[in-house]
C-alpha positions in Angstrom: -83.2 -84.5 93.2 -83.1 -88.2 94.4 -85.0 -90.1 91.8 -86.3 -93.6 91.2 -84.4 -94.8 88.4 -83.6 -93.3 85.0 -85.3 -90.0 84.9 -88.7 -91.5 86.7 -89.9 -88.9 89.6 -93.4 -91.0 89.8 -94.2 -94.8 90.1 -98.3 -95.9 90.1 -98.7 -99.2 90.6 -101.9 -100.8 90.5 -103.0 -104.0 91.9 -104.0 -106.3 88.6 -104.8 -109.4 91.2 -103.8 -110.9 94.3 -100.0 -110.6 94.2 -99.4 -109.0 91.3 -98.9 -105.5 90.1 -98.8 -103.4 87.3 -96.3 -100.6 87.3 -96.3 -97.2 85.2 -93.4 -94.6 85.5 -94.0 -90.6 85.0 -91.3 -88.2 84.5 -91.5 -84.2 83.7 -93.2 -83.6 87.1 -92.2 -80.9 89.2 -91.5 -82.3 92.4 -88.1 -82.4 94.7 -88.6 -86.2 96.2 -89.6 -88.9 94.2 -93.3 -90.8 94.6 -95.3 -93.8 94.7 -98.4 -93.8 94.8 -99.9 -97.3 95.1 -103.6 -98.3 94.3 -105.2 -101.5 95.4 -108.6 -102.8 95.9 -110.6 -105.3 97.9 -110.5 -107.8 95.4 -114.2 -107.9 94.2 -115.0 -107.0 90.4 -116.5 -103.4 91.7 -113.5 -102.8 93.2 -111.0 -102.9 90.7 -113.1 -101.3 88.2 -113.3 -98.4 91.1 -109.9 -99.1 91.0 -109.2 -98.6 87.4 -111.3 -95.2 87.2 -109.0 -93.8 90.0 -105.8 -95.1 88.0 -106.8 -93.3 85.1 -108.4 -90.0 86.9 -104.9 -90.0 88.6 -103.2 -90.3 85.3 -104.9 -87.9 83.6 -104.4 -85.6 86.3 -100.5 -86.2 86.0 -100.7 -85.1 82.9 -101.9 -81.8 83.4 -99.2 -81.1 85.7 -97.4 -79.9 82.7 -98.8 -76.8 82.3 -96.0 -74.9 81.9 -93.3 -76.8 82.9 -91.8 -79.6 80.8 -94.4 -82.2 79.6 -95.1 -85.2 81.9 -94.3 -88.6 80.3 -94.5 -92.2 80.8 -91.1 -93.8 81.3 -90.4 -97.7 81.7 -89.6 -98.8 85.0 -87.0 -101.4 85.9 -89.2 -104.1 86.9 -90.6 -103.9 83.1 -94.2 -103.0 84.4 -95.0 -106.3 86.5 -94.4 -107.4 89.9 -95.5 -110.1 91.7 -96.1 -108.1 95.4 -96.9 -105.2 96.9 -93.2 -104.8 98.5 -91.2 -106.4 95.0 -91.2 -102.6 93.7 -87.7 -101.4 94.3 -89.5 -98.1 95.4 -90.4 -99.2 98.6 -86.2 -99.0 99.2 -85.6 -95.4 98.3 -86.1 -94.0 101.6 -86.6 -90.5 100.5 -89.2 -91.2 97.8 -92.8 -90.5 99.4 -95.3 -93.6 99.2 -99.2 -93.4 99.8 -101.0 -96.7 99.5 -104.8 -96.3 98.5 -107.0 -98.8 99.4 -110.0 -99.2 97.1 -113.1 -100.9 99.4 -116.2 -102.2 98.8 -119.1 -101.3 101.6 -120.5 -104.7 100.7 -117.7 -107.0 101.6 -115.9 -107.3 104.6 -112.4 -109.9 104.3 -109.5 -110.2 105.7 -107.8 -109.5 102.7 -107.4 -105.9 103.5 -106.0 -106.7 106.8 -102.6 -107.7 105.0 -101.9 -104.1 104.0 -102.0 -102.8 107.7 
C-alpha cells in the first residue's frame, strides 16, 4: 500500500483563507491507495461556514469507518497542519494517491476567484 507519509492513508485539507490551508491526517482506514480530499469555498463568510459543516460531517464520517476494522485516527502530517496553497501539500506529488477537490459555492456570489481552481 503506497501511503502518504508515516502511516497516513487520508489527507483533508481545508481552505482557512485565500492561500492558506489547514491539513488533517487519518490513518486506520481501509483503503488500498492513499487520498486527498480537498475542501474549499468561495470565499464569503457562508461559505466557509458551509465549508466547515462538510469538514466536520466528513470527519465524522471517517470515523465510522472503523467499524470493525482498526480504529481510524488523526495522524500529523509533514507540513505540521499549515500550508500556504492549494498545490504546497506534498500530496498533490504521490501520483497514485486519489485527490477530489470540493468546491464549496455560494448562489449569491459570482467571482472569479473560483476560476483559479479550474
Amino acid at each position: 500500500m503506497v501511503r502518504l507519509g508515516e502511516d497516513i492513508q487520508l489527507i483533508i485539507q481545508m481552505e482557512q483563507a485565500p492561500d492558506r490551508f489547514k491539513c488533517e491526517g487519518f490513518a486506520g482506514i481501509p483503503v488500498v491507495n492513499p487520498c486527498l480530499i480537498v475542501l474549499a469555498s468561495a470565499g464569503t463568510v457562508r461559505t466557509r461556514n458551509w465549508t466547515d459543516i462538510l469538514r466536520k460531517e466528513l470527519v465524522d464520517s471517517i470515523a465510522g469507518l472503523s467499524q470493525g476494522f482498526a480504529p481510524v485516527t488523526a495522524i500529523p502530517v509533514p507540513c505540521g497542519g499549515k500550508i500556504g496553497g492549494l498545490f504546497a501539500c506534498h500530496a498533490h506529488g504521490v501520483s497514485q494517491a486519489q485527490k477530489l477537490l470540493v468546491l464549496v459555492g455560494d448562489p449569491t456570489v459570482v467571482n472569479s476567484r473560483t476560476l483559479m481552481y479550474q
